[in-house]
C-alpha angles and dihedrals in degrees: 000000000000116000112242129199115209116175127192130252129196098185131018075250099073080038089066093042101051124122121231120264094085131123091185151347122243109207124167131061128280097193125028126037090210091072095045112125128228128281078237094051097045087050089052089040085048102051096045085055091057092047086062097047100245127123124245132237120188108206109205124200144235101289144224117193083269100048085048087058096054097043097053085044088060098046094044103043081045084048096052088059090058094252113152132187146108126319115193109210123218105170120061082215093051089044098050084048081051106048101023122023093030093031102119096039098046114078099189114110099248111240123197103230125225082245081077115036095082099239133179102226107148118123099227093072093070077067091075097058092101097040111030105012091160092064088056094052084056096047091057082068123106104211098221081159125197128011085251090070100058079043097062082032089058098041082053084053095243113148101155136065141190132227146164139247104224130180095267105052142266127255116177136158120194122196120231117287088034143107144194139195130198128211119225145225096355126065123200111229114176143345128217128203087228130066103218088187087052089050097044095045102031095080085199095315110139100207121085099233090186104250097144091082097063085037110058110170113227115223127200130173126166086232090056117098091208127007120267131234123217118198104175122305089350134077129206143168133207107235089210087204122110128288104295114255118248096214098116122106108276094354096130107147131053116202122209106208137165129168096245100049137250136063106277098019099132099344 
């Protein structure tokens, strides 16, 4: 199983000025519709890829019935070209359209996102190694649950999941005929129903006019291990430790990824 590096863009822009070392570009956007990109950027962000030799991986948010619409738009009308590539699904209804109801006219591989995997990913819980260790060691852990669930996950056609590296550490075992990426060095921590940028800045506009990712909200607590970083709706936090080893069963991408795009934004 050959180890493969993907890094997240955020504009064709971060594409061109990429270094070499990558397998692939993520583009799109796992947790709020408001930040999806057009079906005409995607396609532009797609073929310079290509033109770089790297695979493409369209990453899809958290949906409302409306989000659900657009991004089927984009990856049917993609579709419809003949572009293939990933999908990384973040909404069990826009995965079921996906796998289910659009399955034989979509031609992206279908990717379980980390939005969905049921990680604990929070930083606290690096604060119990001395006390509870026992409770750390569980929460490495990636509850895939049963053998029903990578059932159902196999008839949709899903053979690859995402994950992330926290502070605590990553444990994950992947039965045979699956895969799984992690992102690095950023770990997704929590999502909110409100944009609080969007509500400070709008001044009663009702269009998102993406300001959340030149504004990032720097968050401190004395109980935090590291600080946190709100952009938008979404929190995150950097684990400063090493790339994460891919020696675990079926663990064969890592993933760079940082909110703002790009491989050494912020970083």
């Amino acid at each position: 199983m050959t180890p493969q590096s993907a890094v997240f863009i955020r504009s064709k822009e971060q594409l061109a000025s990429l270094s070499g070392g990558f397998d692939r570009v993520y583009f799109g956007e796992e947790f709020c519709e408001d930040l999806m990109p057009s079906f005409r950027q995607a396609r532009s962000v797609y073929y310079a890829a290509q033109e770089k030799n790297l695979g493409f991986t369209l990453l899809t948010p958290l949906c409302s019935d409306k989000g659900i619409k657009k991004s089927l738009d984009i990856l049917l009308r993609l579709s419809d070209e003949g572009i293939k590539g990933e999908v990384v699904l973040s909404d069990w209804g826009l995965l079921d359209e996906v796998t289910l109801t659009h399955r034989k006219k979509i031609s992206f591989e279908p990717v379980l996102g980390r939005a969905l995997t049921r990680q604990k990913s929070g930083p606290r819980l690096i604060l119990l190694s001395e006390v509870q260790p026992a409770a750390v060691e569980t929460g490495k852990r990636v509850p895939l649950g049963a053998g029903a669930f990578m059932d159902f996950l196999k008839e949709r056609g899903v053979s690859r999941l995402e994950v992330d590296n926290p502070l605590h550490g990553l444990d994950i075992r992947l039965p045979d005929g699956f895969h799984g990426s992690v992102y690095y060095p950023w770990v997704y921590v929590s999502l909110s129903r409100i944009c609080p940028v969007f509500e400070t800045v709008s001044q009663g506009k009702k269009r998102c006019k993406r300001d959340c990712i030149q504004l990032p909200v720097r968050l401190t607590h004395p109980d935090m291990p590291v600080p946190l970083a709100a952009f938008g709706r979404t929190v995150f936090y950097e684990n400063p430790g090493p790339v994460p080893s891919l020696d675990m069963p079926g663990l064969d991408r890592v993933v760079y990824f940082n909110p703002l795009g790009g491989h050494d934004a912020g970083t």
